[in-house]
C-alpha positions as CSV (number, residue, x, y, z in Angstrom):
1,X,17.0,20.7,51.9
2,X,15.3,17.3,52.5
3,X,11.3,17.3,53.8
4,X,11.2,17.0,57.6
5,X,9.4,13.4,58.6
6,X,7.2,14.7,60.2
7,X,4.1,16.3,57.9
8,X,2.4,19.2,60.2
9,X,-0.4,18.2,57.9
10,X,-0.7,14.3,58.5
11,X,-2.9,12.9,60.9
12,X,-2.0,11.7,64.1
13,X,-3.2,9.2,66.4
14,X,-5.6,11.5,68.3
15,X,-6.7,13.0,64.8
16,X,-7.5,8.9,64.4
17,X,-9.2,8.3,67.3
18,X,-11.6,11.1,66.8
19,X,-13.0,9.9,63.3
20,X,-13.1,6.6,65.0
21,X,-15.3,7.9,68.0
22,X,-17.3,9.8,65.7
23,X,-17.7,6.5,63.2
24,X,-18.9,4.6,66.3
25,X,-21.5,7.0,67.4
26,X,-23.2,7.6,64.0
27,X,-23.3,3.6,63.9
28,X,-24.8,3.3,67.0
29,X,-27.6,5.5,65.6
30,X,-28.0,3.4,62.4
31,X,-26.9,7.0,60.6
32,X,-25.3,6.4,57.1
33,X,-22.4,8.7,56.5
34,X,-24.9,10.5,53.6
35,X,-27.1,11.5,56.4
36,X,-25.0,12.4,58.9
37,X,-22.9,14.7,56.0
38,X,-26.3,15.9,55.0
39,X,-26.9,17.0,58.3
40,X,-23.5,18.8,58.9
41,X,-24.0,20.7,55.3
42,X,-20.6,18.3,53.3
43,X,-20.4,15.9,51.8
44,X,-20.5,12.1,52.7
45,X,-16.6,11.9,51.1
46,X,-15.7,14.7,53.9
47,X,-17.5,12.5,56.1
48,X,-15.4,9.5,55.5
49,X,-12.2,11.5,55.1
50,X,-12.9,12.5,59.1
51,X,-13.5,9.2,60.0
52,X,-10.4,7.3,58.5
53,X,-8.0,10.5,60.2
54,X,-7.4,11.8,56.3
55,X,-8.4,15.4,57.3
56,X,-8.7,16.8,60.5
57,X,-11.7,18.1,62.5
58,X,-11.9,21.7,63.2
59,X,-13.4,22.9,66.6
60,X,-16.6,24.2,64.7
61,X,-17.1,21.4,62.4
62,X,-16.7,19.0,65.5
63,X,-19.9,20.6,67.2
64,X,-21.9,20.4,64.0
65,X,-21.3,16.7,63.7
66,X,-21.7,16.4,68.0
67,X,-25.3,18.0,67.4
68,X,-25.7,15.8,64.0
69,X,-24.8,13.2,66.4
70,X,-27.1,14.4,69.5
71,X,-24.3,14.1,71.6
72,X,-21.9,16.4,73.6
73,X,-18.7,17.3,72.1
74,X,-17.3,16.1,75.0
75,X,-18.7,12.4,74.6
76,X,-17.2,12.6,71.1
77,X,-13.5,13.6,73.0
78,X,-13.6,11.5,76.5
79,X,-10.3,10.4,77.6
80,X,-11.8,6.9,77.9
81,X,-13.1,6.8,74.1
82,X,-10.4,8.0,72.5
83,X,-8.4,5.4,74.3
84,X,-11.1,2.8,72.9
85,X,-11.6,4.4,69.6
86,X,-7.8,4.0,68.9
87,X,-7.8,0.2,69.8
88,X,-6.2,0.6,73.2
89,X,-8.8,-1.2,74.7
C-alpha cells in the first residue's frame, strides 16, 4: 500500500513559523545559536534543526528556549508573529 502524502512527521507551516519567531528573537539579542543551545542544555545542531521547521518544538522545550530567550512563550506564539515569521507580512 502506497505512503500517504502527507508525513505526520513533516513540518508544517506553523511548525515553520515557530523556528522562524524563535530565530528572530535570539538575533535580536545578538545570541549565537551555540549560546542559546547551551542555555537550553542541546545542542546548537538541535538549535538550528528548530529554526529551519526540521524537528518540531515540544511544549517543554519551547519554555526553556522562551526563558533562554527572556521572553514569554506567548511572544514566541502571537498570532501576529507567526503571521510575520512565515513571510505573510
Amino acid at each position: 500500500m502506497p505512503k500517504a502524502s502527507t508525513d505526520a512527521r513533516a513540518a508544517d507551516d506553523l511548525d515553520r513559523a515557530l523556528g522562524n519567531a524563535i530565530r528572530l528573537r535570539r538575533r535580536s539579542l545578538n545570541m549565537t545559536q551555540e549560546q542559546l543551545a547551551s542555555a537550553c542544555g542541546i545542542s546548537f545542531q538541535q538549535v538550528q534543526k528548530y529554526e529551519n521547521g526540521a524537528n518540531r518544538v515540544s511544549f517543554s522545550r519551547l519554555v526553556q528556549i522562551a526563558r533562554a530567550l527572556d521572553c514569554r512563550v506567548t511572544d514566541l506564539t502571537s498570532h501576529e508573529l507567526l503571521i510575520v515569521a512565515a513571510g505573510g507580512g
